[in-house]
C-alpha positions as CSV (number, residue, x, y, z in Angstrom):
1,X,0.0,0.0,0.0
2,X,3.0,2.5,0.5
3,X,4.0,2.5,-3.0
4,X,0.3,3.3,-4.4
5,X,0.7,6.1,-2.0
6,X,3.8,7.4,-3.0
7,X,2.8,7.2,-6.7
8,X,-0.3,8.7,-5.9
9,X,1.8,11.8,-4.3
10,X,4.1,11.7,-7.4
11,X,1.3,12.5,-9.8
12,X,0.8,15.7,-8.0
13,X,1.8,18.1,-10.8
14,X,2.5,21.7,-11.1
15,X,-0.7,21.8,-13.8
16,X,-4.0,20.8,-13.1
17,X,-5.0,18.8,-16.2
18,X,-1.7,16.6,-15.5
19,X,-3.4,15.7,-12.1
20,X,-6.5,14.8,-13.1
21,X,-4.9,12.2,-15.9
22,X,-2.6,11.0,-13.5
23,X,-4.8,10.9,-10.5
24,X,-7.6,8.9,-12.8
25,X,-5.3,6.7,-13.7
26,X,-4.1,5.7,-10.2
27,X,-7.8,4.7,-9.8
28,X,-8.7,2.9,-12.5
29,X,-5.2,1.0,-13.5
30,X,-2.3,1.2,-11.2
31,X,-3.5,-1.5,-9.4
32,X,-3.9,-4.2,-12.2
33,X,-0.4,-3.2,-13.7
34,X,2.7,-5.8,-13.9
35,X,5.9,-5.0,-12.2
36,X,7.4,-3.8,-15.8
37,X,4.6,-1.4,-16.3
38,X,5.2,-0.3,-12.8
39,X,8.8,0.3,-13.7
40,X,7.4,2.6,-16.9
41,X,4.8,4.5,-15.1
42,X,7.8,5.3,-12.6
43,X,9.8,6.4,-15.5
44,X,6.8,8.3,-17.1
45,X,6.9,10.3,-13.7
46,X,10.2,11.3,-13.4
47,X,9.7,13.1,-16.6
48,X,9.1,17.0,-16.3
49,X,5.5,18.5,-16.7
50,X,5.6,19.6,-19.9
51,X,7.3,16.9,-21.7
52,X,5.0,14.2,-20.1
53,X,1.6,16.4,-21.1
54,X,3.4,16.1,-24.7
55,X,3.2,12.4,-24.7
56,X,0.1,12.1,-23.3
57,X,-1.4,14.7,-26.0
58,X,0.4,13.1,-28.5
59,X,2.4,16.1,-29.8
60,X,5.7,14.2,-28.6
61,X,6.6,10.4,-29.1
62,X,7.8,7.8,-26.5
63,X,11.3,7.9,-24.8
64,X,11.8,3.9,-25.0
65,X,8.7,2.0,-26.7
66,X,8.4,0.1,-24.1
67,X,6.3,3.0,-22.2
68,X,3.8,2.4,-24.7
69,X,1.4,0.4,-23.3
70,X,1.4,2.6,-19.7
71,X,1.0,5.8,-21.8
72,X,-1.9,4.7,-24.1
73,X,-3.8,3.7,-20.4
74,X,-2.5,7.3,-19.6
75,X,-4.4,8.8,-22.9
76,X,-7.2,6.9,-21.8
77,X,-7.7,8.3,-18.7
């Protein structure tokens, strides 16, 4: 339970329409996500505001493909 809380923390952003992606996410997939998906959305975090909003709109591609999957959830949400 202490590392859905600390994620959930971590996807307190500096702009608003980051946390509500980020916080719907935690809800609706964290939970179900395999270790390696864990290790992505971790990765996807430590990215800065502006770069992550990019890949979530679309306007910027994937670092490492493997963030895929996590970030198509992400555009879900």
């Amino acid at each position: 339970m202490k590392e859905f809380e600390r994620a959930r923390w971590r996807c307190r952003r500096g702009m608003l329409e980051l946390d509500i992606i980020l916080l719907r996410f935690m809800d609706k997939h964290y939970r179900q996500l395999s270790t390696k998906e864990l290790l992505q959305f971790d990765r996807l975090l430590s990215l800065s505001d502006s770069d992550l909003w990019d890949m979530i709109c679309a306007r910027k591609s994937a670092i490492d493909d493997d963030q895929l999957p996590v970030l198509k959830l992400l555009q879900e949400s």
